[in-house]
C-alpha positions as CSV (number, residue, x, y, z in Angstrom):
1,X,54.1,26.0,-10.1
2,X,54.2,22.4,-11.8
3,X,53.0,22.4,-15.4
4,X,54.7,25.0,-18.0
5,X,54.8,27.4,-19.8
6,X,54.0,27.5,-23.7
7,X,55.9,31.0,-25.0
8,X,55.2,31.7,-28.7
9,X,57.1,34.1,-30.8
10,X,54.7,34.7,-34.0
11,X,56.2,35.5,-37.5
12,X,55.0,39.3,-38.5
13,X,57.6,40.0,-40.3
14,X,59.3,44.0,-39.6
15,X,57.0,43.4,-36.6
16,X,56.3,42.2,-33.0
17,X,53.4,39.2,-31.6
18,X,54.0,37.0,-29.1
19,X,51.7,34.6,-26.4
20,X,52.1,33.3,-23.7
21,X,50.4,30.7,-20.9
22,X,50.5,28.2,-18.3
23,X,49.4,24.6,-19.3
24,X,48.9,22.5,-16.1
25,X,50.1,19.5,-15.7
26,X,46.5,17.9,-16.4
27,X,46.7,19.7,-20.0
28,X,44.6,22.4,-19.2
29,X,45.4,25.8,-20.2
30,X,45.1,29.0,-18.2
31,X,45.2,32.4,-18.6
32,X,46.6,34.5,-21.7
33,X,48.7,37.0,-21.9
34,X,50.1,38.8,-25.2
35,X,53.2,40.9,-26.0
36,X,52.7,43.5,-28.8
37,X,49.8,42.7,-31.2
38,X,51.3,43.0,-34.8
39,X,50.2,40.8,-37.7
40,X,51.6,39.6,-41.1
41,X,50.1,41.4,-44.1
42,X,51.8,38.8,-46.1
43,X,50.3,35.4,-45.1
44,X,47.1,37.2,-43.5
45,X,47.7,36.0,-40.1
46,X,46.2,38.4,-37.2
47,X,46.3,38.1,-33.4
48,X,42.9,39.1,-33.2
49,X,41.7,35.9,-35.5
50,X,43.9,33.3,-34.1
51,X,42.5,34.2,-30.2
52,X,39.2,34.4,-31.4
53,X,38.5,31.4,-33.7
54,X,41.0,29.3,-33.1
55,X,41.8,29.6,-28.9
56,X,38.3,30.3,-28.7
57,X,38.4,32.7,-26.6
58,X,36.5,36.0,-25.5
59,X,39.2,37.7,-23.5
60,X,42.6,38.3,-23.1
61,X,43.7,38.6,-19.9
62,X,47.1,40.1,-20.1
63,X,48.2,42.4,-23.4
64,X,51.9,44.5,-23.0
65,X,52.6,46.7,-25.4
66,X,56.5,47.3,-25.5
67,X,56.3,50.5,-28.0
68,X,54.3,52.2,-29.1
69,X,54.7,52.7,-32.9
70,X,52.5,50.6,-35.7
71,X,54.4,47.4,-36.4
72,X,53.7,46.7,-32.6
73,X,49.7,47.3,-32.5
74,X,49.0,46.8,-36.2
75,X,46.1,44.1,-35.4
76,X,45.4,45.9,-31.9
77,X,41.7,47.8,-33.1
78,X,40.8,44.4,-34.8
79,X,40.3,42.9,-30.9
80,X,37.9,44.9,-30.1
81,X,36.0,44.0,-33.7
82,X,36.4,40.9,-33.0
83,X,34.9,41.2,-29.6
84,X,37.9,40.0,-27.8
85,X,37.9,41.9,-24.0
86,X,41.4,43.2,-23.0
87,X,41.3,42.6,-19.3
88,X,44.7,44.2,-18.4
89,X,46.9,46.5,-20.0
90,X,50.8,46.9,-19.5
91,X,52.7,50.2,-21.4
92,X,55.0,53.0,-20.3
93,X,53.0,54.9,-18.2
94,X,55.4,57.9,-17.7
95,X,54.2,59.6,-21.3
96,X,50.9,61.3,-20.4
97,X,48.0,60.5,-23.2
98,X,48.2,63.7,-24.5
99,X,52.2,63.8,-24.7
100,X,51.7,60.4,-26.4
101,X,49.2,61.6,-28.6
102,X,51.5,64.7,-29.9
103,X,54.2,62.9,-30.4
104,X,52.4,60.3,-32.6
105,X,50.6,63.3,-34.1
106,X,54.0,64.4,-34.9
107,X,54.9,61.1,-36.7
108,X,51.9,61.0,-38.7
109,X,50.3,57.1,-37.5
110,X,47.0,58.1,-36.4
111,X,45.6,55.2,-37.9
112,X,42.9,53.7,-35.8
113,X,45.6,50.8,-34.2
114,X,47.3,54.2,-32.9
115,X,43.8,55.9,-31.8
116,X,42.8,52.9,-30.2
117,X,46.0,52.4,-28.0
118,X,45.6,56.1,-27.4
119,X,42.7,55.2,-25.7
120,X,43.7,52.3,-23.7
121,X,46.2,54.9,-22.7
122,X,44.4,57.3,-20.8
123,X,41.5,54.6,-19.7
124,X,43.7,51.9,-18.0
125,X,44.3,53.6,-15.1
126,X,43.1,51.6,-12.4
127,X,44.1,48.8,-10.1
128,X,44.5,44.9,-11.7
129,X,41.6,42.6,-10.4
130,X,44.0,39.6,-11.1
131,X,48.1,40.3,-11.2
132,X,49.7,39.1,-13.2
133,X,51.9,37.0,-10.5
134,X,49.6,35.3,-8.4
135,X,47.5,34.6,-11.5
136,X,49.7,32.3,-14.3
137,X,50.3,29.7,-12.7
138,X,54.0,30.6,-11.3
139,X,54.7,32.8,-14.2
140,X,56.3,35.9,-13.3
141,X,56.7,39.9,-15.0
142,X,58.6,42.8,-13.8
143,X,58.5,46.2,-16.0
144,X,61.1,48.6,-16.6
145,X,60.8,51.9,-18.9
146,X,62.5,54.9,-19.1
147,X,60.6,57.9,-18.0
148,X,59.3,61.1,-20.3
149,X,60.5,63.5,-20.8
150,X,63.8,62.6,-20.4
151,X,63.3,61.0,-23.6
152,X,60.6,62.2,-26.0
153,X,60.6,59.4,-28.8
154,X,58.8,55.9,-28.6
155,X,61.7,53.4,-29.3
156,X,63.6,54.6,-26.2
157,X,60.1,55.2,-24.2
158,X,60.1,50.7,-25.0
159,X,58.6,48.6,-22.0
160,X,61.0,46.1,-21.5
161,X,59.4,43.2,-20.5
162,X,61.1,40.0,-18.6
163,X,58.9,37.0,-18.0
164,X,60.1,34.0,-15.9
165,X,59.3,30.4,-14.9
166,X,61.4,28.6,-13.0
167,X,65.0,29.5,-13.6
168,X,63.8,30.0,-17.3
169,X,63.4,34.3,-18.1
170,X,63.1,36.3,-21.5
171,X,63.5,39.7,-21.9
172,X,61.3,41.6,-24.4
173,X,62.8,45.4,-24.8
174,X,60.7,46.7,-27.7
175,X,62.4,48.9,-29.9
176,X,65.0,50.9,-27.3
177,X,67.5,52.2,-29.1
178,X,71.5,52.5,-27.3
179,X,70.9,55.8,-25.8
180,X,67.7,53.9,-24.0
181,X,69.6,51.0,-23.0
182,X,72.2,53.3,-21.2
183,X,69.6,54.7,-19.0
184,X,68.2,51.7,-18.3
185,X,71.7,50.3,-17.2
186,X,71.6,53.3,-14.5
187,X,68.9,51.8,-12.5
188,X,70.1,49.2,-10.2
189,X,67.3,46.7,-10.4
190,X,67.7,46.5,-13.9
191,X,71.0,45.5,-14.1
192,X,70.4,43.0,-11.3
193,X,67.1,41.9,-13.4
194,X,69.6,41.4,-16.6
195,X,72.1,38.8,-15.2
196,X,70.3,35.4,-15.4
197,X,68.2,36.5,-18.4
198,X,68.1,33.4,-20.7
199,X,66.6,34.5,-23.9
200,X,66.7,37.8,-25.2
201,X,64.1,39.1,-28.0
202,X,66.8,41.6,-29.8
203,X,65.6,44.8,-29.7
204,X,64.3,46.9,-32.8
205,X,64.3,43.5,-34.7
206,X,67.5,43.4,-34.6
207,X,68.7,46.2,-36.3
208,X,72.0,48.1,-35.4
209,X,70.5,50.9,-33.9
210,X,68.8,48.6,-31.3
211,X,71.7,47.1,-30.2
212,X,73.8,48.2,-27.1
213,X,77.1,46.4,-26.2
214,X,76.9,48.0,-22.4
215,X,73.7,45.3,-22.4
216,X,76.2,42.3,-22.1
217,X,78.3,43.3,-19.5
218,X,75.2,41.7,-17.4
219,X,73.3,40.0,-19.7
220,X,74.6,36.7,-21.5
221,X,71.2,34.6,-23.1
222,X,71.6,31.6,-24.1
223,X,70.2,32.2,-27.7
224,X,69.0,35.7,-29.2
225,X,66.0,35.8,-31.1
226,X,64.9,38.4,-34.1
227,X,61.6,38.8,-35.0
228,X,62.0,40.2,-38.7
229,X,61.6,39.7,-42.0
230,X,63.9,39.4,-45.5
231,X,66.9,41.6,-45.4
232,X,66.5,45.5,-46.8
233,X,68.2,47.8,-44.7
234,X,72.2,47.2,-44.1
235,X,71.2,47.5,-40.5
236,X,69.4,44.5,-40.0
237,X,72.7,42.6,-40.8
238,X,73.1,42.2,-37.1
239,X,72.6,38.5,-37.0
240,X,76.7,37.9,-36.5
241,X,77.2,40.0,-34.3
242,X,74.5,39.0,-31.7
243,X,75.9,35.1,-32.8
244,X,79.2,35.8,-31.2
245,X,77.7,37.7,-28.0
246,X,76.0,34.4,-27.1
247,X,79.6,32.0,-28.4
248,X,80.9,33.9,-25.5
249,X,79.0,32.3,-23.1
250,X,77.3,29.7,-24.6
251,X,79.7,27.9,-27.6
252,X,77.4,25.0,-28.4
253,X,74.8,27.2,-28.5
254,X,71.1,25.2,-27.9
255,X,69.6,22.5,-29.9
256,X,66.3,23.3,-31.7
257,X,63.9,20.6,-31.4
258,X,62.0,20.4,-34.6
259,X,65.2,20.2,-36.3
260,X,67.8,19.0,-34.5
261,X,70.4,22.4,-34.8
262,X,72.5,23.5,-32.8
263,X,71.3,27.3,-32.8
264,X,72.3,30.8,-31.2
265,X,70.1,33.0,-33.1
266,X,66.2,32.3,-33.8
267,X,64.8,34.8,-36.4
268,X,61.3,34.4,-37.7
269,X,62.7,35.6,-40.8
270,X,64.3,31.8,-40.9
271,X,62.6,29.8,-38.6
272,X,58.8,31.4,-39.0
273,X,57.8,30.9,-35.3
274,X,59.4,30.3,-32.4
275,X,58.3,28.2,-29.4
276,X,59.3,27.4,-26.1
277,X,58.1,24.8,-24.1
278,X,59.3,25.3,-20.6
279,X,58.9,23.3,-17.3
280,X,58.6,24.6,-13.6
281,X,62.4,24.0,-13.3
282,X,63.2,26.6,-16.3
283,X,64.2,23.3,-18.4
284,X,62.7,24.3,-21.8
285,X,62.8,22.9,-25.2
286,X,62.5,25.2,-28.6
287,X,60.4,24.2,-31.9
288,X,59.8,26.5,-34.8
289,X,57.6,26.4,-37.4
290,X,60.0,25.8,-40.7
291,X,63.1,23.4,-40.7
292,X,65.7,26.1,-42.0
């Protein structure tokens, strides 16, 4: 498990991109895994582009989609035209494909990012030649979803996603709304999963709706991160109230390499990407993109 883990929260704006992989201690990277595959109409950057022409790389070994709705797959057809191979596939399997595909129908996205997760839907059915866990170099995922048809909406069907490496963990919940949360509080594993969560990736980009003050009973991160874009809905004004949910725990907050701040909230909206650099004791260090 020596080496670390480079974690990289990309700026889509209103959406959600991020990579992960294990560098080893020789420099050598290993296998990469994605969570969400949005893309930023404004500056033109795509997933698909960047793992193609500038990772140079054919496959990706690992994608997780945590919801289901545009903003998370906007660049997700544009892998397969650029002849990128997506080895493994990680969703909410509860939804059948063709509950899935009414209740997109229903929201009016059959765009061909929708149709194409559709697909990976109903085709990725079968066993991983390479799990995830015995395959990143000590990096570790566990899942956790809540089932259909107890809830019939994407945000609160959200894979939440923690990954960990050494006593380093981030949790990744999508767009799950409060009622989602709550049921995902019921599940005992959860809860347990919750308590030494480091970072946590606000949910719904940080927007009131997606945020659930039952979560932090159990959960107390270190710093909360948004990924978001300029203010336009009153709900995204959020950014206080996640700030004093991490004071609690953690006053000083965490310093912010590139810049030297003292920081308790990371939003791409500020800080353009995020990045974590973190070693096989879970001793990690944080450098984004602008100096804001």
């Amino acid at each position: 498990m020596s080496g670390e883990m480079i974690l990289k929260i990309w700026d889509v704006q209103h959406g959600a991109c991020a990579m992960l992989t294990h560098r080893s201690s020789y420099g050598e990277e290993g296998r990469l895994a994605m969570i969400d595959s949005g893309d930023n109409s404004d500056t033109g950057w795509k997933p698909s582009a960047y793992i193609k022409h500038y990772l140079n790389r054919s496959a990706l070994d690992y994608l997780f989609v945590t919801n289901a709705d545009l903003d998370h797959i906007s660049d997700l057809n544009n892998l397969w035209r650029e002849g990128i191979t997506v080895l493994n596939f990680y969703r909410n399997r509860s939804v059948s494909p063709e509950a899935l595909r009414l209740i997109k129908e229903a929201s009016g996205e059959l765009t061909e990012d929708i149709e194409r997760y559709l697909d990976l839907h109903a085709g990725y059915v079968y066993p991983v030649d390479a799990p995830f866990d015995q395959s990143m170099g000590g990096i570790t995922t566990k899942t956790f979803y809540n089932n259909y048809p107890r809830f019939d909406d994407t945000n609160n069907l959200s894979l939440a996603v923690f990954f960990k490496f050494g006593a380093f963990k981030i949790l990744f919940p999508g767009d799950m709304e409060k009622d989602g949360w709550l049921a995902l509080l019921e599940q005992p594993a959860f809860r347990a999963e919750l308590i030494d969560t480091t970072v946590l990736v606000a949910s719904h980009h940080g927007r009131e709706n997606g945020y659930c003050a039952e979560l932090f009973n159990y959960c107390h991160p270190r710093v909360v991160v948004m990924s978001d874009k300029a203010i336009v809905h009153d709900t995204q004004r959020m950014t206080q109230t996640y700030r004093q949910r991490v004071i609690e725990y953690w006053p000083n907050g965490i310093q912010v390499a590139s810049t030297g701040k003292q920081r308790h909230v990371l939003t791409t909206r500020r800080d353009g990407w995020i990045q974590f650099n973190v070693n096989d004791r879970g001793d990690f260090t944080i450098y984004t993109e602008r100096l804001g």
